[in-house]
Backbone as numpy.savetxt, mean C-alpha at the origin, in Angstrom:
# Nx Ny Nz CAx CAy CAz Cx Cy Cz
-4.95 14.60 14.21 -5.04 13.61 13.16 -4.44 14.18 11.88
-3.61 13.49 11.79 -2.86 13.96 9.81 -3.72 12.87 8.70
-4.00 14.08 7.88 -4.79 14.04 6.61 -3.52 13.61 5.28
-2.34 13.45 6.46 -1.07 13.52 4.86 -0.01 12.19 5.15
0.02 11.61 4.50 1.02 10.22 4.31 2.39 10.74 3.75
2.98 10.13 4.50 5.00 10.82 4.31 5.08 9.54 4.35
5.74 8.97 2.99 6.21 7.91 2.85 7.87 7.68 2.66
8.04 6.67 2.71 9.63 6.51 2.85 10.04 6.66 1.48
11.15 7.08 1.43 12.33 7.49 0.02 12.29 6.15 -1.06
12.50 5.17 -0.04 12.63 3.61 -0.93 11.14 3.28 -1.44
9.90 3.06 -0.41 8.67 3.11 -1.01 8.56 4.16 -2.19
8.94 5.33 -1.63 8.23 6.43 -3.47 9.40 5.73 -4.35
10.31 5.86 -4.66 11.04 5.12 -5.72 10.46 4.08 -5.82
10.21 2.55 -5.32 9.64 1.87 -5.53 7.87 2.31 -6.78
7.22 3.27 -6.26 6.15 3.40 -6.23 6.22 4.35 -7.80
7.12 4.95 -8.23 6.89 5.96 -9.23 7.57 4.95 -10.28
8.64 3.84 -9.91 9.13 3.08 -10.76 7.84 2.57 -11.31
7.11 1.54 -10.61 5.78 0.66 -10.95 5.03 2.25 -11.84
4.97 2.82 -11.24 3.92 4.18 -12.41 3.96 4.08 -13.46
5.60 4.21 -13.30 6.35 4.02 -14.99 6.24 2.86 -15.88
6.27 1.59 -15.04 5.98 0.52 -15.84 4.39 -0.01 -16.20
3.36 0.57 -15.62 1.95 0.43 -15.59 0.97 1.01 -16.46
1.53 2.57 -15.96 0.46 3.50 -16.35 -0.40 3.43 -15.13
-0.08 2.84 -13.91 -1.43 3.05 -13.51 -1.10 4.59 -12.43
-2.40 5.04 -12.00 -2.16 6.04 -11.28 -1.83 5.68 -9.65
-1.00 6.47 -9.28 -0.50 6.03 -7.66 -1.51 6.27 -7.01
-2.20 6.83 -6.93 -3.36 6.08 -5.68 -3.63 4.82 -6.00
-3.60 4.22 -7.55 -4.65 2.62 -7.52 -3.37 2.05 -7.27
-1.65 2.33 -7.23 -0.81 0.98 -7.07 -0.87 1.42 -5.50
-1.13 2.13 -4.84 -1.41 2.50 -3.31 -2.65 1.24 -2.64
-3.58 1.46 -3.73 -4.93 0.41 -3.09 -4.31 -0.44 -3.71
-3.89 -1.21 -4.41 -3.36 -2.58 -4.83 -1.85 -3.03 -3.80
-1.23 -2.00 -3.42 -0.47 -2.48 -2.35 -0.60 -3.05 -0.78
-2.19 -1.85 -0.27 -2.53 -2.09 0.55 -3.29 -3.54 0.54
-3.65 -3.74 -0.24 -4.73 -4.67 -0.60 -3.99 -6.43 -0.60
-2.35 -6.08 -1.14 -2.00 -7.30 -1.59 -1.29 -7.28 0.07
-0.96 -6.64 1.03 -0.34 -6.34 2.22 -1.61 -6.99 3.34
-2.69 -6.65 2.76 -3.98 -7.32 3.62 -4.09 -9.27 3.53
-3.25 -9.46 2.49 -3.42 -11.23 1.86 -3.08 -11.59 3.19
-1.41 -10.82 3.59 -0.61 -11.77 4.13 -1.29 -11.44 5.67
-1.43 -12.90 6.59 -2.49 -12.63 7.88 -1.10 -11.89 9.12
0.13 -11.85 8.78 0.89 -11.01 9.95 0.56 -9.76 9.86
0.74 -9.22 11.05 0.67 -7.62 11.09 2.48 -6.90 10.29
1.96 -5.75 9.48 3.58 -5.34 8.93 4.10 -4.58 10.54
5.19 -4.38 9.65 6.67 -3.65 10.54 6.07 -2.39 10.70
6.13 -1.66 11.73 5.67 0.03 11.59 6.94 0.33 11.38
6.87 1.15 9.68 7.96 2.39 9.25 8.26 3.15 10.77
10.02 3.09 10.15 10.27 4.11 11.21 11.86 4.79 10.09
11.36 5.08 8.97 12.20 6.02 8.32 12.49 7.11 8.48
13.34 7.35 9.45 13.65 9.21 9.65 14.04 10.22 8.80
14.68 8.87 7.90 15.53 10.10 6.99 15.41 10.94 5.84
13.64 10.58 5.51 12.89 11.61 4.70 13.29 11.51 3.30
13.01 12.44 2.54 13.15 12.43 0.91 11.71 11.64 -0.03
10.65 11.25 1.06 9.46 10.25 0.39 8.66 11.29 -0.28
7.88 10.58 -0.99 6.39 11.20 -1.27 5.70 12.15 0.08
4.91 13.15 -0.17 3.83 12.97 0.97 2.76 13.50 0.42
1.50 12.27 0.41 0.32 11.83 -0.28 -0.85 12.51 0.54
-1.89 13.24 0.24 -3.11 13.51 1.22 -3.98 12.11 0.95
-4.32 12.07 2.18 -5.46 10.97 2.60 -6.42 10.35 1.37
-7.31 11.68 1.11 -8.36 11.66 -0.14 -7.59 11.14 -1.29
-6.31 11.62 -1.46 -6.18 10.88 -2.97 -6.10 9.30 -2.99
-5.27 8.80 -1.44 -5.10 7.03 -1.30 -6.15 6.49 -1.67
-7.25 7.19 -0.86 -8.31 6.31 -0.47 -9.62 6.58 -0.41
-9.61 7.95 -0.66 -10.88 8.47 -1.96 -12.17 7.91 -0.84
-12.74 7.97 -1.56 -14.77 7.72 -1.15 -14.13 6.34 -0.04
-13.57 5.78 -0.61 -13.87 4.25 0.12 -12.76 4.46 1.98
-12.10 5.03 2.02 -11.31 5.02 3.54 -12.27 4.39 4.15
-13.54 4.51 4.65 -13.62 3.65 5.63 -13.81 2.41 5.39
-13.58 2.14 4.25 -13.74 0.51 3.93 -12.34 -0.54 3.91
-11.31 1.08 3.60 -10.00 0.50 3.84 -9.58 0.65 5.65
-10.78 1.45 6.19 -9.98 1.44 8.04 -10.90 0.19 8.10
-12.06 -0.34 7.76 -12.49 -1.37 8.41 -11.66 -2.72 7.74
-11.36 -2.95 6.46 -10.22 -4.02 6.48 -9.07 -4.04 7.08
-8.84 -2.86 7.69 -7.12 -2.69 8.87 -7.42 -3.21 9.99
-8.82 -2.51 10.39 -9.17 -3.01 11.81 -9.42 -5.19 11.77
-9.87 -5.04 10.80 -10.32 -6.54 10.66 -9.00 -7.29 10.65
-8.01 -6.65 10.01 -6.78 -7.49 9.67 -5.92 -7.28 11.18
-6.11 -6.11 11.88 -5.44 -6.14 13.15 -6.28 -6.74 13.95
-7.47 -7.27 14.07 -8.26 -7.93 15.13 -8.47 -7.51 16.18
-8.44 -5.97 16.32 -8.85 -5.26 17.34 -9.29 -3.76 17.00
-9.72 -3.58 17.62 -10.39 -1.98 17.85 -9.40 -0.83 17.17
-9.01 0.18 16.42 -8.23 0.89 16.07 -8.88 2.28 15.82
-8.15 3.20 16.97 -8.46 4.83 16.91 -8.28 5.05 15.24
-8.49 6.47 14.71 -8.51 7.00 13.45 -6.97 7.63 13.40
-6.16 7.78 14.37 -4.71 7.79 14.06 -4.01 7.03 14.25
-4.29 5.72 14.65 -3.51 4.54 14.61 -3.89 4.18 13.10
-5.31 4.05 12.85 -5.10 3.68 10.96 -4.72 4.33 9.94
-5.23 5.78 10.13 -3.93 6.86 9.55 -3.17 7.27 10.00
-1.86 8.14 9.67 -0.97 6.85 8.85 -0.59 5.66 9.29
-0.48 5.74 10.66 0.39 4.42 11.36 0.01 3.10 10.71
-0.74 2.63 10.20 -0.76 1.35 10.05 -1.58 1.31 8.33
-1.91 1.77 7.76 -1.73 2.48 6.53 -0.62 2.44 5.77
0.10 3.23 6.29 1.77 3.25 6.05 2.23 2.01 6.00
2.21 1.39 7.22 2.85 0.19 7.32 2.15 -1.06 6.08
1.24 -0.80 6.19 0.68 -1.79 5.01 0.50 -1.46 3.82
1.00 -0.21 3.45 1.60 0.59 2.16 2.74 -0.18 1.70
4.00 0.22 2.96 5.58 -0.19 3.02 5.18 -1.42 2.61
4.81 -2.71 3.62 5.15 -3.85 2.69 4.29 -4.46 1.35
3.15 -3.70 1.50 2.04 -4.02 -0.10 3.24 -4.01 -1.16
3.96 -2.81 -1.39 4.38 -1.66 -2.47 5.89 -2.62 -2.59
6.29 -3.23 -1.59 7.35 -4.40 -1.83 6.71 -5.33 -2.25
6.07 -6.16 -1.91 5.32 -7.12 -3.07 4.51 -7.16 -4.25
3.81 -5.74 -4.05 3.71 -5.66 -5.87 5.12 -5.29 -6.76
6.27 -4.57 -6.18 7.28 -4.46 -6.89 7.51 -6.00 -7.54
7.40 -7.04 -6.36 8.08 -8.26 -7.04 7.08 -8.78 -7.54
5.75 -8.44 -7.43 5.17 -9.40 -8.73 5.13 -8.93 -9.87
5.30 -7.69 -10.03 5.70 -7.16 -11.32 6.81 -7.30 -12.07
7.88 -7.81 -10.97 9.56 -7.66 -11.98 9.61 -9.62 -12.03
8.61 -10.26 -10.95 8.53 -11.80 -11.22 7.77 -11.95 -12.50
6.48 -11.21 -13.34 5.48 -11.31 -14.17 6.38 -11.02 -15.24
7.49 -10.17 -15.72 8.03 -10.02 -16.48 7.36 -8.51 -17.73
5.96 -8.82 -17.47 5.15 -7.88 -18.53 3.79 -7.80 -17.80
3.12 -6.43 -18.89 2.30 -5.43 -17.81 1.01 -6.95 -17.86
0.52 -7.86 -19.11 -0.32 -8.64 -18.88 -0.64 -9.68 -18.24
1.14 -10.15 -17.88 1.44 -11.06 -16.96 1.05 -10.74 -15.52
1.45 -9.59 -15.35 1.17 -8.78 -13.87 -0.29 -8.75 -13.97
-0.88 -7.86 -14.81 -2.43 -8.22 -14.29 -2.96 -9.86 -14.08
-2.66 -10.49 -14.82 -2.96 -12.12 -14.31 -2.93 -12.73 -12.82
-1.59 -11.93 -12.75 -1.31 -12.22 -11.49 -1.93 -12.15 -10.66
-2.03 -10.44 -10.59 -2.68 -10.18 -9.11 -4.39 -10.42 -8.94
-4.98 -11.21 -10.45 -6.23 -11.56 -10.20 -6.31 -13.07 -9.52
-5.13 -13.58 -9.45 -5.00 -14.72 -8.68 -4.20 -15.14 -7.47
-4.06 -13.42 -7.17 -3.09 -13.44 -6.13 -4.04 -14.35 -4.98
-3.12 -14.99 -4.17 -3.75 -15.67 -3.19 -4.38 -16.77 -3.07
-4.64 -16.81 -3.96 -5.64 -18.47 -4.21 -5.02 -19.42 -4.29
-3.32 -19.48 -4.20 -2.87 -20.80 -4.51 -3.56 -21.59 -2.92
């Protein structure tokens, strides 16, 4: 079992850009990616980036005290049973990768940092 998240080159750029425009710390745009990646009811794409150059994040900083609250919303969102290395990284990751693309665009759609928080307190409810 790996304790360490290797993320793709395009996700960390993605991910240190939003840092820069936030302030917030990358573990919380990590739980706000996973989180906005949980809205949508498809299962994501499993990363299959070989070609390296990403971040690589330990476990504890993503997801801190709460991991099992984020493996039991994976398992809930995959609708089946999931070992502890299928949710780390494998599907983690994957719902990192596409979270961390849709908060990119609700942030560059919001225009500004107050607009973006608005947002994502209403993400979903339309």
């Amino acid at each position: 079992m790996s304790n360490r998240l290797k993320i793709s080159k395009k996700t960390s750029d993605k991910l240190l850009e939003l840092q820069t425009y936030t302030n917030f710390t990358r573990n919380i745009l990590v739980r706000l990616a996973v989180g906005l990646s949980l809205q949508d009811p498809s299962m994501p794409e499993l990363p299959n980036d070989k070609a390296g150059g990403g971040l690589e994040i330990d476990r504890s900083v993503l997801t801190g005290e709460y991991d099992f609250i984020y493996k039991t919303l994976i398992t809930q969102h995959a609708q089946k049973e999931i070992s502890d290395e299928d949710y780390f990284p494998t599907l983690f990751n994957a719902h990192l990768e596409r979270g961390i693309t849709l908060l990119d665009t609700e942030y560059k759609h919001a225009g500004n940092m107050e607009k973006f928080q608005t947002n994502l307190l209403q993400y979903g409810k339309e």
